[in-house]
Structure formats: structure tokens, C-alpha cells
C-alpha positions in Angstrom: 0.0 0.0 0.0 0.9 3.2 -0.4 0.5 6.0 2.5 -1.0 9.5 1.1 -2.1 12.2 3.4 -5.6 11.5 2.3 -5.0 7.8 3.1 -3.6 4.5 1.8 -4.0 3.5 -1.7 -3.3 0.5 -3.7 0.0 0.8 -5.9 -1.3 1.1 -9.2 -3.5 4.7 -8.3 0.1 6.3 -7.6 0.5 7.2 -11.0 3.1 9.5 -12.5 4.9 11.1 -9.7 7.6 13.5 -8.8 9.8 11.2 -6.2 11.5 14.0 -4.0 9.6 17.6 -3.7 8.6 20.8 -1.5 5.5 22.0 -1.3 5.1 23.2 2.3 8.8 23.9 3.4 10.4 26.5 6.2 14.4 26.4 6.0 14.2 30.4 6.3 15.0 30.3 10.0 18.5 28.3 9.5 19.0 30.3 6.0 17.4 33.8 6.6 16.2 33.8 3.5 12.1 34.1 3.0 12.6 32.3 -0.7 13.2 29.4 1.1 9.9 29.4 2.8 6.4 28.9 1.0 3.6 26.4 2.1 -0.4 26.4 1.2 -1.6 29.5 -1.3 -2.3 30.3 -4.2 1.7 30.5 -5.5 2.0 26.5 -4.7 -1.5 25.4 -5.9 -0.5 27.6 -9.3 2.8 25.3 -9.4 0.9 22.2 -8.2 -1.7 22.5 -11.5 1.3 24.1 -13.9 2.3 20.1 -13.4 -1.0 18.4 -13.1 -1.2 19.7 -16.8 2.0 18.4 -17.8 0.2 14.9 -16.2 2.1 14.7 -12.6 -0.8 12.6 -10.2 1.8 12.5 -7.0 4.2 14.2 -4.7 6.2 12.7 -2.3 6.9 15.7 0.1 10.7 15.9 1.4 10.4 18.4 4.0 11.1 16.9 7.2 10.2 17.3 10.6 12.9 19.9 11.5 12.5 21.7 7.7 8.9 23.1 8.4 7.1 20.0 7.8 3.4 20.9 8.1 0.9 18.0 7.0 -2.1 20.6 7.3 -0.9 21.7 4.5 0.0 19.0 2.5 -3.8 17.6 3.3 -5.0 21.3 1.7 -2.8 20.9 -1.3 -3.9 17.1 -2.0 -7.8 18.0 -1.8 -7.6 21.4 -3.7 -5.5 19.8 -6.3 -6.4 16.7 -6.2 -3.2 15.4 -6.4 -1.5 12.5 -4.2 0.8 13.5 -1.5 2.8 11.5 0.7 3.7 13.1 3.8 7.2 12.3 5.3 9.3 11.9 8.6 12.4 12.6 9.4 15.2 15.2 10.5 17.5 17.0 7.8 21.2 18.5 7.9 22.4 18.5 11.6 22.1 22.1 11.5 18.9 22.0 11.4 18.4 19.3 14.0 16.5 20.4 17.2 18.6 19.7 20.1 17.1 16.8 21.6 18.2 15.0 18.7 21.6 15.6 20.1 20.4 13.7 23.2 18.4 10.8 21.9 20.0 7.6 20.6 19.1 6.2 17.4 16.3 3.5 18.9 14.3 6.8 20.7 14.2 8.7 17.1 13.3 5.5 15.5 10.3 5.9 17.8 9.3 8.9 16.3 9.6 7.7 13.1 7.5 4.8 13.7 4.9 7.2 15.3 4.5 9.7 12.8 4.3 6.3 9.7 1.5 4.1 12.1 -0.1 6.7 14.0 -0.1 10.2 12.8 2.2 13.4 12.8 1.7 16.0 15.6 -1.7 15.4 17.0 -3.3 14.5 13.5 -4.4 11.1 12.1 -2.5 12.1 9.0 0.7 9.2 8.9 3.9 9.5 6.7 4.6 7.3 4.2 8.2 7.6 3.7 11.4 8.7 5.9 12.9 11.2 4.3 14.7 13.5 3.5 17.5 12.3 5.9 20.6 14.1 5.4 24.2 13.8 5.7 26.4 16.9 4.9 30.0 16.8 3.0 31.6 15.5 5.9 28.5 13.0 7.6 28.6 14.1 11.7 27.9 11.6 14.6 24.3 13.2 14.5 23.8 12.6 11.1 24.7 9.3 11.4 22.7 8.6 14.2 19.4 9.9 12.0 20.5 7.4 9.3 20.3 4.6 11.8 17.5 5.3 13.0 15.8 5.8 9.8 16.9 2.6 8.9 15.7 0.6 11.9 12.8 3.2 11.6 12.5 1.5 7.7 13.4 -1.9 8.3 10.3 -2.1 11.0 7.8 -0.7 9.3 8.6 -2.0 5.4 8.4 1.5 3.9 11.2 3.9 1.9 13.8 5.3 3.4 15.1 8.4 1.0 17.9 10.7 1.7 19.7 13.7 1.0 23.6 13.1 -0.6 25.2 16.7 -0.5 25.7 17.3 -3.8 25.5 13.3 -5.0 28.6 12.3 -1.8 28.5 10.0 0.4 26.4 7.4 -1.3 28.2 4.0 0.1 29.0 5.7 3.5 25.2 6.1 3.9 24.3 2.4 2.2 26.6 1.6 5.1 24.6 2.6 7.8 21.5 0.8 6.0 23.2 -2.1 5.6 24.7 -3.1 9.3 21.1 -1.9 10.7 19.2 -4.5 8.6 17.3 -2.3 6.2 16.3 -3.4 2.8 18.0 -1.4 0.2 15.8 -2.0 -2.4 13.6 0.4 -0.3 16.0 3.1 -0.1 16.8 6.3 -2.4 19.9 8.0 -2.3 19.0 11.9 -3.1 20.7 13.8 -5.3 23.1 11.2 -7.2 22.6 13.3 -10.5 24.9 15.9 -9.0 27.8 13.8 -8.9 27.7 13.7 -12.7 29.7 10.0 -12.8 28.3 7.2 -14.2 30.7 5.0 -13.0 30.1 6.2 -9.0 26.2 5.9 -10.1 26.4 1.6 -10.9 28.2 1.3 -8.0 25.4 2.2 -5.6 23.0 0.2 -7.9 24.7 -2.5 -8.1 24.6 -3.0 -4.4 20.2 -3.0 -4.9 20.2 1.0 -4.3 18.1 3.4 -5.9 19.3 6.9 -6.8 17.7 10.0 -7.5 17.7 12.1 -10.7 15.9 14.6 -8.4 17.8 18.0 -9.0 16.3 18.1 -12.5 15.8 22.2 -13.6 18.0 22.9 -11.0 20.9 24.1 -14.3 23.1 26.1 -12.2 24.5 23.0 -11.1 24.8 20.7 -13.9 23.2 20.9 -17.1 20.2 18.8 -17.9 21.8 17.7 -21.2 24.3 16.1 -18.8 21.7 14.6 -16.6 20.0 12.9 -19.6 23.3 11.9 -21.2 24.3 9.8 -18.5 20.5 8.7 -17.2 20.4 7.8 -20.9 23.7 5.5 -20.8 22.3 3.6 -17.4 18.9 3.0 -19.0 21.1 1.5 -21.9 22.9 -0.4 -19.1 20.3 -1.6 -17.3 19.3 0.3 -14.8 16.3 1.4 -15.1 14.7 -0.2 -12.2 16.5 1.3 -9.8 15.9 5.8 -10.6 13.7 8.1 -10.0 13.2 11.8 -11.2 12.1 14.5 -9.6 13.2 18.4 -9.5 13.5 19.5 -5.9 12.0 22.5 -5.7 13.2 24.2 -2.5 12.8 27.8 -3.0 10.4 29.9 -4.5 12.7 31.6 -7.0 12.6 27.7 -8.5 8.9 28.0 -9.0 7.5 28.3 -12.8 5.7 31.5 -12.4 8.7 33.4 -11.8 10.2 32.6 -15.0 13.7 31.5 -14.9 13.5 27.7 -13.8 10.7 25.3 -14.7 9.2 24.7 -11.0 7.2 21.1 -10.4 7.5 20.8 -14.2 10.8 20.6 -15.3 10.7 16.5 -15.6 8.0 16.3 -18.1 8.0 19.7 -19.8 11.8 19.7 -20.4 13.4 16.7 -19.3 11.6 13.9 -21.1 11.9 15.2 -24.0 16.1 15.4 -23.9 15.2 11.7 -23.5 13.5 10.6 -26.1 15.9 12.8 -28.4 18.8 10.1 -27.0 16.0 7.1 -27.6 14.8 6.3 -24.5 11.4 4.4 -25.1 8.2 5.4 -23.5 8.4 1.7 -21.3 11.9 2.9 -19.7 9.6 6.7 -19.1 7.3 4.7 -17.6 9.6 2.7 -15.1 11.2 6.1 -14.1 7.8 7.6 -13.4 5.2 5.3 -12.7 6.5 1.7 -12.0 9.6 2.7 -10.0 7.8 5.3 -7.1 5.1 2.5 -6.8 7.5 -0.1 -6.5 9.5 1.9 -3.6 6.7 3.7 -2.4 4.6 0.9 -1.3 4.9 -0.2 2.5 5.1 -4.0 3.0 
């Protein structure tokens, strides 16, 4: 099944969905920056049916527990849209941690993870659906690590996704690491960010080991071309590996957003991205996999 904000649904209603997004997210207070914070209005639900047209059906929300998380929200968005939303748990960038996860062990913020996915978030009946986006910075700290244990005993208990944030694509084994001593699947885990890396070679690697990565920076051009991206999704696919990506564009600022003009917002995967696919002969079945077959596959709690 798969855990919406609206409630669980069967697989095959998931439909094509954006694997790692924002659409109710405060990183203003660590930041100072106000672009970094935007939630329910009419801005988001704008951006929300900019991609419905495109033909987006789902969101998985990435904005965790310490980034502004607010499942209110999230509820809004899914019925005025009527989009699918999954609603996440988790704790981001140690920076942003609140201090008592400085002194909790990993098996007490497990327990909040399995909370907020079997019971509900805050005092609602709303439940998360995946743990994510759990972080680990350029240099992973004993807190981060900590997190990534607990997401993964968190994961392993409850049978759902465990996705993550690589800084700019690093750290991917360090992190499968973790997963792997505590027991968690990772066939149910996405490593965020992997596109950034821009090597193929690094990219197989964490496959190869039953990972899947994320092509979910897509848009975001100030950091690597999307010619690039497709150029080397485009050589996995041909290698194989299309089972184990997902797409999405990460949009975690306003300035992102497709009414302001300069980036493509929630619809920079199918209005701009696709298409660089098709022109290196990727078939509409592989499209499929990346967008459809992939988040249900992942997605779905067992």
C-alpha cells in the first residue's frame, strides 16, 4: 500500500509522480532567506496544477520534521489539487536538527519515526509514508549518522522507503553503510541527489549493491546541465538500470517556482526533461519505469 495524506491506496492509483519535492517547506529560519519558505496559497497550488497539466498525479513531500514539515498543509494541497501526496518523517542537515536529537539515541528517534508512519504526525491522524529527507552533509557528523540509523531501523520495521539527501551526490556508500549493518532493505531506499555527482561510474556502484538513486535536481541548471543529466540517465537505462531511478526536481525555493520565470518549478521533468530523453532514444516503457513503475514499486509499504 501506499501512505497519502488523504490515506492509503493500492500501488497502481500512484501514477506519475515526482519522487523528492517541497510544497510546504520553512528552511528560512537556519537560511534567513524568505525564498526558502512557501507552504499552502495560491503560488503553490498555481505550481501544483502548472504540473498536473503536464500529467504529474503524486508528490512525495521531502520536507522533514525539523524543515517546516506541516501536514495541514499537505492535506490542503492534495484536496484542492487533487493530487497524491505522501507526507514524510524525518530530521534533515544536523544544523537544522533540534537539540534533543543531540540527546536521543538512534532506537528513541526511530520511535518517532515509527509514530509519525502508524499513528499520525503531531496530534493528527494524518501518517507519513516515507522517511525522508534524511541528510548527511560533505563530511556525515555523529548526528547525522545517528538519523541514518534510526531511519533505517525506523525502515526496516515498518517495510516503507527510506530516502535521503547526498550533499551534492557524496557519500552514497558511507550512507548504504549505515543501511546495511542496521538490517534495512536497500531496495527500499533512495539516495537523493546522485545526478549531482555527474559519474556514471560512481552511479552503478550504488545500484549494483540494490540501491536506488535519485535524478531529483532536474531544472536545478546552475549546477549541472540537464543535457548532462540525460546523457548519462540515458547511458544507465542502456545499461540496465532502469529499475532502480527516480526523477524529480527539488523544488526548495520559491525563485525555483514556474511562475517566476527563470527555472521550470514542479514541471521541469515532463515539460523539459523527457523530452532530452526521447531525443537520446529512451522508449516510452523505460519513461514509464522512471515515473510510474519505480515510485510504486519503492513507495509501497510491506
Amino acid at each position: 500500500m501506499i501512505r497519502t495524506v488523504r490515506g492509503d491506496i493500492v500501488p497502481s492509483e500512484l501514477g506519475v509522480t515526482m519522487c523528492h519535492e517541497h510544497l510546504s517547506v520553512d528552511l528560512g529560519r537556519i537560511r534567513n532567506d524568505s525564498d526558502s519558505t512557501f507552504g499552502y496559497s495560491p503560488l503553490v497550488i498555481d505550481e501544483i496544477n502548472f504540473a498536473k497539466e503536464c500529467g504529474v498525479q503524486a508528490f512525495v513531500e521531502m520536507s522533514t520534521n525539523d524543515m517546516g514539515r506541516n501536514v495541514n498543509d499537505l492535506l490542503k494541497l492534495s484536496n484542492d489539487c487533487d493530487v497524491h501526496i505522501i507526507a514524510p518523517t524525518g530530521f534533515y542537515l544536523e544544523q537544522y536538527h533540534p537539540q534533543y536529537i543531540h540527546e536521543m539515541d538512534e532506537n528513541e528517534i526511530a520511535e518517532i519515526f515509527v509514530k509519525d508512519l502508524t499513528v499520525g504526525i503531531d496530534d493528527s491522524n494524518i501518517r507519513a509514508g516515507v522517511i525522508g529527507e534524511v541528510a548527511t552533509s560533505k563530511v556525515m557528523t555523529e548526528d547525522e549518522k545517528k538519523v541514518l540509523a534510526a531511519a533505517a531501523i525506523a525502515g526496516k520495521k515498518v517495510g516503507c522507503c527510506v530516502s535521503t539527501h547526498c550533499q551534492m551526490g557524496t557519500l552514497g556508500h558511507e550512507q548504504l553503510d549505515i543501511f546495511t549493518e542496521k538490517g534495512m532493505p536497500l531496495s527500499k531506499v533512495i539516495l537523493g541527489h546522485i545526478d549531482l555527482s555527474n559519474d556514471v561510474t560512481y552511479m552503478k556502484s550504488l545500484m549494483d549493491r540494490g540501491a536506488n538513486i535519485g535524478f531529483d535536481t532536474i531544472g536545478k541548471t546552475t549546477y549541472l546541465k540537464d543535457e548532462s543529466r540525460a546523457d548519462n540517465l540515458a547511458q544507465l537505462i542502456r545499461e540496465g538500470y532502469v529499475n532502480n531511478i527516480i526523477l524529480s526536481a527539488d523544488i526548495s525555493r520559491k525563485s525555483y517556482m514556474k511562475t517566476f520565470g527563470e527555472y521550470s518549478g514542479y514541471t521541469a521533468v515532463l515539460d523539459k526533461f523527457i523530452p532530452l530523453l526521447k531525443e537520446r532514444g529512451i522508449c516510452q516503457d523505460d519513461i514509464d519505469h522512471l515515473l510510474i513503475k519505480n515510485p510504486s514499486r519503492i513507495f509501497d509499504i510491506q
